[in-house]
C-alpha positions as CSV (number, residue, x, y, z in Angstrom):
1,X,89.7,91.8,94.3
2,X,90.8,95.3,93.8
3,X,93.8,96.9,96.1
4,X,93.2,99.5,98.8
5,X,94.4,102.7,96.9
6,X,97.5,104.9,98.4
7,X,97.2,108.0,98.1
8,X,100.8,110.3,97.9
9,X,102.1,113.8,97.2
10,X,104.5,114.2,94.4
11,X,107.2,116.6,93.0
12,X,108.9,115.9,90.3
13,X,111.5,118.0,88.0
14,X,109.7,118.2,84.9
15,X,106.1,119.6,86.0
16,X,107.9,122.6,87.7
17,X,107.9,120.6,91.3
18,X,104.5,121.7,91.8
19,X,103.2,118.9,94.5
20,X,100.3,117.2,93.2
21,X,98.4,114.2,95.2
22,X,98.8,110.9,93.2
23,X,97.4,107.3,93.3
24,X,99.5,104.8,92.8
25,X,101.3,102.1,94.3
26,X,104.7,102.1,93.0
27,X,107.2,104.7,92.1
28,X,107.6,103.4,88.9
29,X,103.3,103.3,88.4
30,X,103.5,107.1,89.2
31,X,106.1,107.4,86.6
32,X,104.2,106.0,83.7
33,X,100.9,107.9,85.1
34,X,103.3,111.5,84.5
35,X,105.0,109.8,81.3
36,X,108.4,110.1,82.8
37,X,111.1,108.3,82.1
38,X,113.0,106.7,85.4
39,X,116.6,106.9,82.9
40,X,118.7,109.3,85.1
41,X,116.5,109.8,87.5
42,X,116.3,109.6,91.2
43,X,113.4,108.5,93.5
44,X,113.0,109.8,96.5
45,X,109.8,108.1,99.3
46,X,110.2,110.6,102.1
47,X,113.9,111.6,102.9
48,X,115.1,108.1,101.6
49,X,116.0,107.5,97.9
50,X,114.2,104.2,96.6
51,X,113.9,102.0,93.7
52,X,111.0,102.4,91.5
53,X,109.5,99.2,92.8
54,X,109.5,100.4,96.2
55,X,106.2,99.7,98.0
56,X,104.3,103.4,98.4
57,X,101.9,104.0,101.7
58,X,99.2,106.4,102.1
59,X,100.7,109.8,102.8
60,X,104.6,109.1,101.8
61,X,106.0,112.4,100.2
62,X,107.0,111.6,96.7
63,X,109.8,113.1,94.4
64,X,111.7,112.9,90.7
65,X,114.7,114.3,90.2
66,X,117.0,114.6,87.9
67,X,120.5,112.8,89.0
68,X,123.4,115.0,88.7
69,X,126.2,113.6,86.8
70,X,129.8,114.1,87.7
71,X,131.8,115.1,85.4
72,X,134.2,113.0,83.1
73,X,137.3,115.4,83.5
């Protein structure tokens, strides 16, 4: 039996952050749709960051970003 589909906006670092409507049902199953790595990267559902594995519902605001690194000094 096939899932109910979930349909979210996403912004992610390396298309520009031009929002685009996705379907997908993880974080981590948008990222392989966009061919992004998660490695240094942050996921934010929302205004809360996630894992990748988080469970996405229809209409959740979706974003990729870079995670800033401190530096070693």
């Amino acid at each position: 039996m096939a899932e109910p589909t979930t349909t979210v906006t996403v912004i992610s670092y390396h298309n520009g952050g031009m929002p685009r409507e996705m379907q997908g049902s993880t974080p981590a199953e948008l990222a392989t749709q966009l061919d992004l790595s998660l490695n240094g990267v942050q996921i934010h559902v929302d205004s809360s960051e996630v894992p990748a594995s988080h469970t996405l519902a229809n209409g959740n605001f979706v974003s990729f970003q870079k995670s800033k690194v401190a530096s070693g000094k």
